[in-house]
N, C-alpha and C positions, 0 to 999 in steps of 0.2 A: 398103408401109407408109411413111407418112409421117415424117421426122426426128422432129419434135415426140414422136411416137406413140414412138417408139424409143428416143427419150433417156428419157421417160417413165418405159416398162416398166422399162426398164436402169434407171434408179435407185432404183425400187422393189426391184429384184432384188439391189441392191447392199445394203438392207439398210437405208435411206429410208425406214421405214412412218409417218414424221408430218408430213404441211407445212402450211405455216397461211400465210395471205398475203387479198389482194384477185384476184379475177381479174377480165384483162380481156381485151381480143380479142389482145394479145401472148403473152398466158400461158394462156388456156381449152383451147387442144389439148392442152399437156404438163397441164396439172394435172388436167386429167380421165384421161388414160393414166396418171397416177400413181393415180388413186382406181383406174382398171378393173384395174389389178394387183394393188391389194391396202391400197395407203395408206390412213391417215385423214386427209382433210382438215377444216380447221378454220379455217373465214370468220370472216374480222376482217372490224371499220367503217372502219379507218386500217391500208396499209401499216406506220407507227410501231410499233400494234398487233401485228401478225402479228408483225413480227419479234422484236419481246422475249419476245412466249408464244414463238415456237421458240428464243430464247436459251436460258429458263428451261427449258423442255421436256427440251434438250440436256443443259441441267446434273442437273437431277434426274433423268434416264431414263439419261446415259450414253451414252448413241445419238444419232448426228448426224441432225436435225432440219431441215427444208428449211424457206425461205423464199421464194413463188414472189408475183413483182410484176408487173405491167407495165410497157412499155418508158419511158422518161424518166421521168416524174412518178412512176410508181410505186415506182421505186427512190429518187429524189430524196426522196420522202415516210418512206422509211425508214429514210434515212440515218442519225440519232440512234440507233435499235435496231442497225445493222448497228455504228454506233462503238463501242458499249457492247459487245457482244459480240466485237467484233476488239480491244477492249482487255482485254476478260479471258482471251481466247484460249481463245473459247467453240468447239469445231469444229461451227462452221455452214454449210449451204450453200445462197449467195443465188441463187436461179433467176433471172435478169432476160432477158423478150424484150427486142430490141435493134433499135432503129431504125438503120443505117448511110447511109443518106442524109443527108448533110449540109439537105437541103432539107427533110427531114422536121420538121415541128413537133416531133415527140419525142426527137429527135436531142441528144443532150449525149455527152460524153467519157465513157462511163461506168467504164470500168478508172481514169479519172483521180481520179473521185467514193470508187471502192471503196479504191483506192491513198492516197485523202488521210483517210482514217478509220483506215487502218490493214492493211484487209483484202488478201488476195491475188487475183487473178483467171485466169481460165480462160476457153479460150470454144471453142463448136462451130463449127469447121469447114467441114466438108465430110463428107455422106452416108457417104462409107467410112469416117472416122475419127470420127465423133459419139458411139458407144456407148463407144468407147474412152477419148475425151475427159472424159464426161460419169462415168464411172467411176474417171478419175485424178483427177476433183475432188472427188468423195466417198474416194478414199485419201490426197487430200492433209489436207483438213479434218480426219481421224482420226490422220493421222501425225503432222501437222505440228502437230496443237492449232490453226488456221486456220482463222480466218471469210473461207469462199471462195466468190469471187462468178463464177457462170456463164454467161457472158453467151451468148445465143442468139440469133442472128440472124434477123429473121423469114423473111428470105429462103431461107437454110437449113433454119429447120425445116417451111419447104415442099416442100422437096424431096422424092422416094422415093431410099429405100434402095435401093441396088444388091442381086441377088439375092446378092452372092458377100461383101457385107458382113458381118461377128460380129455377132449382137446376143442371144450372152450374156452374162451378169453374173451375179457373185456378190459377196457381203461380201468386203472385205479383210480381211485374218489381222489380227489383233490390233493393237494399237502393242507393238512388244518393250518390256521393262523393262529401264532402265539399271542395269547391275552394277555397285556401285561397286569402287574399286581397295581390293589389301589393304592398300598404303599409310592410303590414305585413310580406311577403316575403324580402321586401329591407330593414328592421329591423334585421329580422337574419342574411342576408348576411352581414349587418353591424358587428351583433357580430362576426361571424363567421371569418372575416376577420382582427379582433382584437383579435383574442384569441390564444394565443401561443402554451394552454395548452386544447385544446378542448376534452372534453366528449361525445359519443353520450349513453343513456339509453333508452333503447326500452323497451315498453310494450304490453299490451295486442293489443292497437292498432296497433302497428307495424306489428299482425299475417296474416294481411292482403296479399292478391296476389301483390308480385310487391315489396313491403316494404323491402324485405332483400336486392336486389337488387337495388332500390334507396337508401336506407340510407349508404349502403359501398361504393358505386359511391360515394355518398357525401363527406363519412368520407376517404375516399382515396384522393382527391381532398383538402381537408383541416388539413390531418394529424390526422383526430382525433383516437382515439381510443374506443372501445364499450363494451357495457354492457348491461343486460338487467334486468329488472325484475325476480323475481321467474317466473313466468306464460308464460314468454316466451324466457323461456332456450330452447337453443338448436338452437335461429334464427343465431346469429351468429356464428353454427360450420364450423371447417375448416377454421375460418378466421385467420388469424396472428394477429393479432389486436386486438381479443374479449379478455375480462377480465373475462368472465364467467355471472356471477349471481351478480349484484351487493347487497350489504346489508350483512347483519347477513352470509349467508352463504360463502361470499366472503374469498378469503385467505390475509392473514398481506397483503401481497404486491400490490394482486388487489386492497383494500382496502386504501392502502396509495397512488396506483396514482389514483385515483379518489378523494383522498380528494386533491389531487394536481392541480385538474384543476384548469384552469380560467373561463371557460367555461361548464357549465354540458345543454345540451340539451336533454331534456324527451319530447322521440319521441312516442304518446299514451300512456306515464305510468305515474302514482298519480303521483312520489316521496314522496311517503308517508311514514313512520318512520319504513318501513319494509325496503324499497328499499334503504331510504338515512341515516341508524341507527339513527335516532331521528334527523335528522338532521347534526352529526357527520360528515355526510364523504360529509360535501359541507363547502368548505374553505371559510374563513372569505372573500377573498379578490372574492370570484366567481360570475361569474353572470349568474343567472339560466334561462335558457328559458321552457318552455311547449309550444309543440304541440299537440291540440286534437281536432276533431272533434267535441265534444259537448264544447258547451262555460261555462258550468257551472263547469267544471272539473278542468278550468285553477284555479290555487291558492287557489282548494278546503284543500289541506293538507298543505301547506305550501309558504308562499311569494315569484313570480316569479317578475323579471324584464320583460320579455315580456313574453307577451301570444298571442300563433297565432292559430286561430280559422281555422282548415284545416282539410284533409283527411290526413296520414302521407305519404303515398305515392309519392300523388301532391306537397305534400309543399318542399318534398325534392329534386324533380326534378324539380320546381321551380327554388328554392335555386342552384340549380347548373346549371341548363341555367343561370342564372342571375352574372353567378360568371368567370372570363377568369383565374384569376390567379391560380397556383397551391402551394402548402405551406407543409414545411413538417411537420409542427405544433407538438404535442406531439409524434410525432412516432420518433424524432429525436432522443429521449431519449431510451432504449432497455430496452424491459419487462422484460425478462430475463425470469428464470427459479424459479419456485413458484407461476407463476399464477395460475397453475389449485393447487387444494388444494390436489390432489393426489401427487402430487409432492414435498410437501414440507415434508420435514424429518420428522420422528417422533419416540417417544420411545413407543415400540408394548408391551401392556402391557396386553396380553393373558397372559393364565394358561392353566393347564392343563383340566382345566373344561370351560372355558373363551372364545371366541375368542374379540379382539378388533375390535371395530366396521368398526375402521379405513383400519384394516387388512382383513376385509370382506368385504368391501366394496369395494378393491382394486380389492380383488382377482376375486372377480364378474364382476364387471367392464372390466377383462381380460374376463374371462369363455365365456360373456354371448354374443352371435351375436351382432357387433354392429347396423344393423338393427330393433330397437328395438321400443317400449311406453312405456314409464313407468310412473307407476300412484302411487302416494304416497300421506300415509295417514299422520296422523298431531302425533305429539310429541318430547317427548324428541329425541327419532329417527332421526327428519325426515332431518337431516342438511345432516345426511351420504349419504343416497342416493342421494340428490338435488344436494350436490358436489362432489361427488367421480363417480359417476355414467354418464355418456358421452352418449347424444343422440344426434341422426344424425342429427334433422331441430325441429323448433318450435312444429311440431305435433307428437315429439317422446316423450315428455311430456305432460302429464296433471296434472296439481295442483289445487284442489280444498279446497285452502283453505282459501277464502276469509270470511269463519264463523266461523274459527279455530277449526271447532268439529272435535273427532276424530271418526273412524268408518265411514268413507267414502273411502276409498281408495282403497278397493276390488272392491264396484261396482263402483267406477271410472275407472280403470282399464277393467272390461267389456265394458264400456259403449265406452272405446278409441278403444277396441280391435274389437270392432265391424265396428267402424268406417274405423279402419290401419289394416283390416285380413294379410296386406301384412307383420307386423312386427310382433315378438317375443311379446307378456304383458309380462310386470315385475310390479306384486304388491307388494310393497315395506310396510309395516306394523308393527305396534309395537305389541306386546302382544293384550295391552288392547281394540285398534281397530280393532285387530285381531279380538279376540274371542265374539267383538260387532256385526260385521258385515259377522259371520263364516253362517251364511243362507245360504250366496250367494256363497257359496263354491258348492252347490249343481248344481247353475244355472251356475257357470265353467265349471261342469261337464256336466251337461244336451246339453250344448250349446258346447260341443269339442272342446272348446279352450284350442289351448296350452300353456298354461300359467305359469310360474315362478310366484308362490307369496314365497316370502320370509318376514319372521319376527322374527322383532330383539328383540329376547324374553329377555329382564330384568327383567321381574314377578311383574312389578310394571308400576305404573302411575309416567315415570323415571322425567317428569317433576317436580315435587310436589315435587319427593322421594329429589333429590338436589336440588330444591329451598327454603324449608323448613326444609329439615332435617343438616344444615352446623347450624341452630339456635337451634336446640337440640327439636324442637317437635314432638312429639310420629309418626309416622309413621304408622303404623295402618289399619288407611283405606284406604294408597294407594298402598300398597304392600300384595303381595298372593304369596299362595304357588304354588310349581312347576307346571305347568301343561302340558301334553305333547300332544304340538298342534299339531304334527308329524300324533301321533294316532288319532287325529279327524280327520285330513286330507285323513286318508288313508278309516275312515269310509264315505267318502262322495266319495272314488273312484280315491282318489289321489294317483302318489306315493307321499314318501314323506323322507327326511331324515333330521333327529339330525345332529348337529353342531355344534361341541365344539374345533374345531384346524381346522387350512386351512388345514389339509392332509384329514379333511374331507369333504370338498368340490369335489373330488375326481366324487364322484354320481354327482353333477351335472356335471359334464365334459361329465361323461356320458350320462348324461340324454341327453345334448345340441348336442352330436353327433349320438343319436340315431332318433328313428323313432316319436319321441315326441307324441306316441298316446294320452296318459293322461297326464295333469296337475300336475305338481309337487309342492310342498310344501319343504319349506326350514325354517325348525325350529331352527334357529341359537340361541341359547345361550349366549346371551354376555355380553361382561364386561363392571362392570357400576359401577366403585371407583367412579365416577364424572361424572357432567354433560357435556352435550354438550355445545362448544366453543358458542354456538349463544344462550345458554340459557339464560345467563343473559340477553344480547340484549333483548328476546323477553320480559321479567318478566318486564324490564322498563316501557315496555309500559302499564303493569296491575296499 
């Protein structure tokens, strides 16, 4: 048996059953031993591609997700997917054949490529130690939270297996849960039982099994009210309580009772200048706790008075074994009506060529099955979707946009949809991500998902176009002419319809109550006098 053949099976065996990538004559031996064992594989048109569906894949499914390229260019090409996901500390694991001849045309530093994103590296060996190797890098990606890149030499994985080599494999045990300390526990119950005005902000860590459920036990029990990050909207739907998204995308009101606390507890999320607007929305007089499982996270963005080093789960049922009394703490106060930012009034400033983004977003929001994912790409865009748009639980969202590029959101949206076959994808996209990431329109098609991508066509790069152009400079190279993304749509086998007034939203009603054989496209046109409400927020932080 050949290396390639062996690292293969063994990573299928580890527990591997998804990789998405291109193949080519560096990576065709292992990624077909990966499908002969048991895998699914899942052909992208772009490395870029592959890699954010196996980001997304990883986040929504839980299970590390393989990324298989080939040598130089191919991983070169995925760099952007591989950054995004080593910055969320998505555990992925990048298969790359490996050219080691310096003379080879395909030859680049590749540990130096994986190293400068972020990611950690691995790589096989030698025939006796390959199964072994290839198996410490699917337990490091799970242990570590690590997007790790494996590199494979082609010359190795030509090799045969010694008859006296291991090549079994099985999953690694779990990641243990961090227990926190009793100290540390009878610290927040300290705060918690002082705070009048308690917050709870959940983030990525909060996605965990169990989390949604301990943290509301908790904050019902001490009155608080919740919030979460972008990245994991959607954990507290259905609660009476939740504030939505805290940060930039928040509405005036969720936004003012959260800068009203006394108390803001970040149960696994940064509080970083996304979540808390620079700081902004945590009152002079507040006192901030973090909880996270890695200890080097506490107070990496900004100054906590306690940091308790736990699993988010444990620490809050902890926290509330530890606690008799019950308090009506901020719920005393009535949220009223304007938290969700769809609800707050507005002046609908469509035309007859126009629609307002506001008023699309609404209407969608009604159209579309609430059983949904929606995966949204980065821009002036992307506030509409993130707040007008209502999903069921944490995994009806994916946001990837811990590297702020745009042109990830299509195959984000793959990569969830494959994970959630049970829900509706909604690829939420601007123009200019659109037509970056228009390949993978094909792999929609190819793969019969029924997919909603919609995008919110302004013909320009709408960030730049209002953050720069209120100062009078030329505009230029961030605005184009019309393009009708409809017609590409439908050359890849979509339907697809224009969108210039809610009466034409019409086609998706129907679309949504038909037999949704193919993929629809929703070329929305819309109106862009100004930018979006969280634009300025974001531009601070350049």
């Amino acid at each position: 048996m050949k290396v390639a053949e062996a690292v293969g099976r063994a990573l299928t065996a580890a527990g591997v059953d998804h990789v998405f990538g291109v193949v080519g004559s560096g990576n065709f031996h292992l990624t077909n031993a990966m499908v002969a064992a048991g895998a699914r594989y899942v052909a992208a048109r772009h490395e870029g591609g592959a890699a954010t569906m196996a980001d997304a894949h990883t986040r929504m499914s839980g299970k590390v997700a393989a990324l298989s390229v080939h040598q130089g260019p191919g991983l070169t090409n995925a760099l952007t997917g591989i950054a995004e996901a080593a910055k969320s500390r998505t555990p992925l694991l990048v298969l790359a054949a490996e050219a080691t001849r310096p003379t080879s045309n395909f030859h680049v530093d590749q540990e130096a490529l994986a190293r400068a994103v972020g990611a950690v590296t691995e790589r096989v060996t030698s025939p006796h130690s390959a199964v072994e190797q290839a198996c410490d890098a699917v337990r490091r990606a799970l242990h570590e939270r690590r997007t790790v890149l494996l590199n494979l030499p082609l010359d190795v994985q030509a090799l045969d297996l010694p008859d006296t080599a291991a090549i079994a494999a099985a999953p690694p045990p779990a990641r243990s849960a961090v227990e926190p300390s009793e100290a540390d526990v009878a610290a927040l119950v300290t705060a918690l039982q002082r705070a009048r005005r308690p917050v709870f902000v959940a983030g990525r860590g909060a996605r965990s099994p169990g989390a949604r459920d301990a943290l509301t036990s908790l904050a019902d029990h001490h009155g608080a009210l919740l919030a979460t990050s972008a990245v994991a909207h959607g954990l507290f739907h259905g609660t009476p309580w939740s504030l939505g998204i805290s940060g930039g995308f928040a509405s005036d009101l969720a936004a003012e009772l959260i800068q009203g606390a006394d108390l803001i507890v970040g149960w696994g999320c940064a509080l970083n200048m996304w979540t808390m607007r620079h700081g902004r929305l945590i009152g002079p007089d507040a006192t901030v706790v973090q909880v996270d499982d890695d200890a080097s996270a506490l107070g990496a963005h900004r100054e906590v008075h306690l940091g308790v080093v736990g699993d988010v789960t444990r620490t809050a049922r902890r926290a509330l074994d530890a606690d008799g009394a019950r308090r009506q703490g901020y719920r005393a106060q009535a949220i009223g009506v304007g938290v969700r930012r769809r609800d707050v009034p507005y002046e609908d400033e469509s035309t007859r060529d126009r629609i307002d983004p506001r008023t699309l977003s609404i209407a969608l929001d009604d159209i579309l099955p609430a059983e949904r994912v929606v995966g949204v790409d980065s821009g002036n865009f992307m506030g509409y979707p993130s707040a007008y748009l209502s999903v069921p639980d944490q995994d009806g969202f994916c946001f990837t946009q811990a590297f702020q590029s745009i042109g990830l959101g299509l195959a984000t949206t793959i990569g969830a949809a494959l994970a959630r076959p049970d829900r509706l994808p909604v690829a939420v996209l601007g123009d200019g991500g659109a037509l970056m990431g228009a390949a993978e329109l094909d792999t929609v098609r190819r793969l019969g998902l029924p997919m909603v991508v919609v995008v919110y066509n302004d013909e320009g790069y709408g960030a730049e176009v209002h953050h720069f152009g209120p100062d009078g400079f030329p505009l230029d190279t961030v605005t184009f002419p019309p393009t009708d993304i409809a017609a590409i749509a439908r050359g890849y086998g979509f339907e697809a319809v224009t969108v210039r007034t809610r009466a034409d939203l019409k086609a998706v009603e129907d679309w949504v109550a038909g037999p949704r054989s193919v993929p629809l496209l929703v070329d929305a046109k819309v109106a862009g006098q100004h930018g979006a409400w969280w634009l300025e927020e974001a531009f601070r932080g350049h």
